[in-house]
matplotlib code that plots the C-alpha trace (Angstrom):
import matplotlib.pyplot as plt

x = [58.9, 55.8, 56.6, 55.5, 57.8, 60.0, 64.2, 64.6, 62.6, 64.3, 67.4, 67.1, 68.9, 71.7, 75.4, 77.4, 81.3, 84.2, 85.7, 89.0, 87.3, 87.3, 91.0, 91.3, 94.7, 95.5, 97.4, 99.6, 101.0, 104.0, 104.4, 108.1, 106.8, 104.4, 105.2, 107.0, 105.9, 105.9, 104.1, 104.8, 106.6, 104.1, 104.0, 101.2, 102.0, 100.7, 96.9, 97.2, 96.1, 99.9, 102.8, 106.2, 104.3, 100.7, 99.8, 102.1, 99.2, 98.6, 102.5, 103.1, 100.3, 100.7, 102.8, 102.9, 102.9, 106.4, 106.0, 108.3, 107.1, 105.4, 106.4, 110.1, 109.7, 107.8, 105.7, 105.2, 101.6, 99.7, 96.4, 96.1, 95.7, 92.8, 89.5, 90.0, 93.0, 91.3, 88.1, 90.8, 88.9, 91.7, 95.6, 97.4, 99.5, 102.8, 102.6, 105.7, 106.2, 109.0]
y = [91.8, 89.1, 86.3, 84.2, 85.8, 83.1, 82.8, 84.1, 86.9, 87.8, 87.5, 89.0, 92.1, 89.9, 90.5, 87.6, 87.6, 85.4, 88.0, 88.5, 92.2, 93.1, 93.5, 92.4, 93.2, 95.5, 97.4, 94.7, 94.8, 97.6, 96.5, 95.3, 92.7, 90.7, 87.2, 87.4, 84.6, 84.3, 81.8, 81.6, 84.9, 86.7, 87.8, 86.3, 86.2, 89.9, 88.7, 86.0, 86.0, 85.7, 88.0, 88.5, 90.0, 88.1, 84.7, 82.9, 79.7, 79.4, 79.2, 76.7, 74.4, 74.8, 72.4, 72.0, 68.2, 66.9, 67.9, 70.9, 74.2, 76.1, 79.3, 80.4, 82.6, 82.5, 85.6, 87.3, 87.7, 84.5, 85.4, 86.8, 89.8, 92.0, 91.6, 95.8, 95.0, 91.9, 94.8, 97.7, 99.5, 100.0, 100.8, 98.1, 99.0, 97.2, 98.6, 100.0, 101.0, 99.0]
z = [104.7, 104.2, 106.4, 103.5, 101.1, 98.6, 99.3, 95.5, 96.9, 100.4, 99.0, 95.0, 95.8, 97.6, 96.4, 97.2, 96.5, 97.3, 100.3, 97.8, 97.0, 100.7, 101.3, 104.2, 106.4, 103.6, 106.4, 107.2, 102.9, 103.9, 107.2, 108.2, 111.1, 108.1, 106.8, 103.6, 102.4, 98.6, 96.7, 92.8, 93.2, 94.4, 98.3, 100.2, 103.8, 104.8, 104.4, 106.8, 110.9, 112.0, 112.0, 113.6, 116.1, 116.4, 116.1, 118.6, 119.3, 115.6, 114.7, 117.0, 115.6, 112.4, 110.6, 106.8, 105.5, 106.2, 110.2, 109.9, 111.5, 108.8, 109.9, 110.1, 113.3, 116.4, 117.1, 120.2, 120.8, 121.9, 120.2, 115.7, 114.4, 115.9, 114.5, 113.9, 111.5, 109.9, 108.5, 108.5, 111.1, 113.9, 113.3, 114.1, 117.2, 116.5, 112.9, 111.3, 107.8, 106.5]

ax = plt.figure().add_subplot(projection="3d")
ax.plot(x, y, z, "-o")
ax.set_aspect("equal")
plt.show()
Protein backbone atom coordinates (compact mmCIF):
# COMPACT_ATOMS: atom_id res chain seq x y z
CA UNK A 1 0.00 0.00 0.00
CA UNK A 2 1.42 3.70 -1.19
CA UNK A 3 2.09 5.54 1.87
CA UNK A 4 0.56 8.38 0.00
CA UNK A 5 -2.60 6.59 -0.79
CA UNK A 6 -6.25 8.66 -0.02
CA UNK A 7 -8.61 7.32 3.22
CA UNK A 8 -11.45 6.73 0.40
CA UNK A 9 -8.75 4.61 -0.96
CA UNK A 10 -7.29 2.53 2.05
CA UNK A 11 -10.43 1.93 3.20
CA UNK A 12 -12.94 1.43 -0.30
CA UNK A 13 -13.23 -2.20 0.18
CA UNK A 14 -14.14 -1.52 4.11
CA UNK A 15 -17.42 -3.22 5.28
CA UNK A 16 -18.64 -1.48 8.26
CA UNK A 17 -21.80 -2.73 10.22
CA UNK A 18 -23.53 -1.89 13.43
CA UNK A 19 -22.10 -5.38 15.39
CA UNK A 20 -26.06 -6.57 15.57
CA UNK A 21 -24.97 -9.14 12.62
CA UNK A 22 -22.18 -10.65 14.72
CA UNK A 23 -24.31 -12.51 17.24
CA UNK A 24 -22.60 -12.16 19.88
CA UNK A 25 -23.23 -14.50 23.15
CA UNK A 26 -25.50 -16.38 20.87
CA UNK A 27 -24.55 -19.33 23.22
CA UNK A 28 -25.90 -17.78 26.24
CA UNK A 29 -29.87 -17.54 24.17
CA UNK A 30 -30.88 -21.38 25.65
CA UNK A 31 -28.94 -21.14 28.55
CA UNK A 32 -30.87 -21.62 32.01
CA UNK A 33 -28.28 -19.29 34.13
CA UNK A 34 -29.00 -16.08 31.39
CA UNK A 35 -30.90 -12.94 32.39
CA UNK A 36 -34.42 -13.17 31.29
CA UNK A 37 -34.87 -9.95 30.86
CA UNK A 38 -37.62 -8.96 28.48
CA UNK A 39 -38.05 -5.72 27.00
CA UNK A 40 -41.36 -5.01 24.92
CA UNK A 41 -41.88 -8.78 25.02
CA UNK A 42 -39.10 -9.73 23.50
CA UNK A 43 -36.08 -11.42 25.73
CA UNK A 44 -33.03 -9.37 25.81
CA UNK A 45 -30.98 -10.29 28.76
CA UNK A 46 -28.93 -13.32 27.15
CA UNK A 47 -26.73 -10.86 24.97
CA UNK A 48 -25.58 -8.92 27.80
CA UNK A 49 -21.87 -9.29 29.82
CA UNK A 50 -23.68 -10.55 33.15
CA UNK A 51 -25.49 -13.76 34.05
CA UNK A 52 -26.56 -15.78 37.08
CA UNK A 53 -23.30 -16.94 37.00
CA UNK A 54 -20.83 -13.86 35.66
CA UNK A 55 -20.81 -10.39 36.24
CA UNK A 56 -20.92 -10.07 40.06
CA UNK A 57 -18.82 -6.24 39.96
CA UNK A 58 -21.05 -5.07 37.15
CA UNK A 59 -24.42 -6.06 39.09
CA UNK A 60 -23.48 -4.49 41.95
CA UNK A 61 -22.92 -1.07 40.19
CA UNK A 62 -25.38 -1.02 38.08
CA UNK A 63 -28.43 0.80 39.17
CA UNK A 64 -31.22 1.86 36.83
CA UNK A 65 -32.67 5.57 37.44
CA UNK A 66 -34.70 5.36 40.61
CA UNK A 67 -31.45 3.78 42.71
CA UNK A 68 -32.84 0.32 42.77
CA UNK A 69 -30.50 -2.61 41.83
CA UNK A 70 -31.02 -3.17 38.13
CA UNK A 71 -30.51 -6.71 38.32
CA UNK A 72 -32.77 -9.07 40.31
CA UNK A 73 -29.89 -11.51 41.38
CA UNK A 74 -26.39 -11.34 42.27
CA UNK A 75 -24.10 -13.56 40.19
CA UNK A 76 -21.30 -15.56 41.36
CA UNK A 77 -18.39 -14.64 39.33
CA UNK A 78 -16.64 -11.24 40.11
CA UNK A 79 -15.50 -10.60 36.50
CA UNK A 80 -18.32 -10.91 32.80
CA UNK A 81 -18.66 -13.23 30.52
CA UNK A 82 -15.34 -14.48 28.84
CA UNK A 83 -14.09 -12.66 26.00
CA UNK A 84 -14.31 -16.58 24.22
CA UNK A 85 -18.15 -16.51 24.86
CA UNK A 86 -18.52 -12.73 23.89
CA UNK A 87 -17.00 -13.97 19.85
CA UNK A 88 -18.48 -17.62 20.43
CA UNK A 89 -15.12 -19.03 20.23
CA UNK A 90 -14.95 -21.02 23.67
CA UNK A 91 -17.97 -23.08 25.49
CA UNK A 92 -19.00 -21.43 28.18
CA UNK A 93 -18.05 -23.57 31.24
CA UNK A 94 -21.09 -22.96 33.56
CA UNK A 95 -23.39 -23.48 30.45
CA UNK A 96 -26.46 -25.59 30.81
CA UNK A 97 -29.18 -26.01 28.31
CA UNK A 98 -32.34 -24.99 30.01
Amino acid sequence: MEENSTFEARYLAELFTDNSALHHYSQCKNCVFRDKRFIDGEEYGYDKCVCRIYGKRTALTTNNSNGKPFFPYTPIEMEDKPQGVYDNTKKCDYYEKE
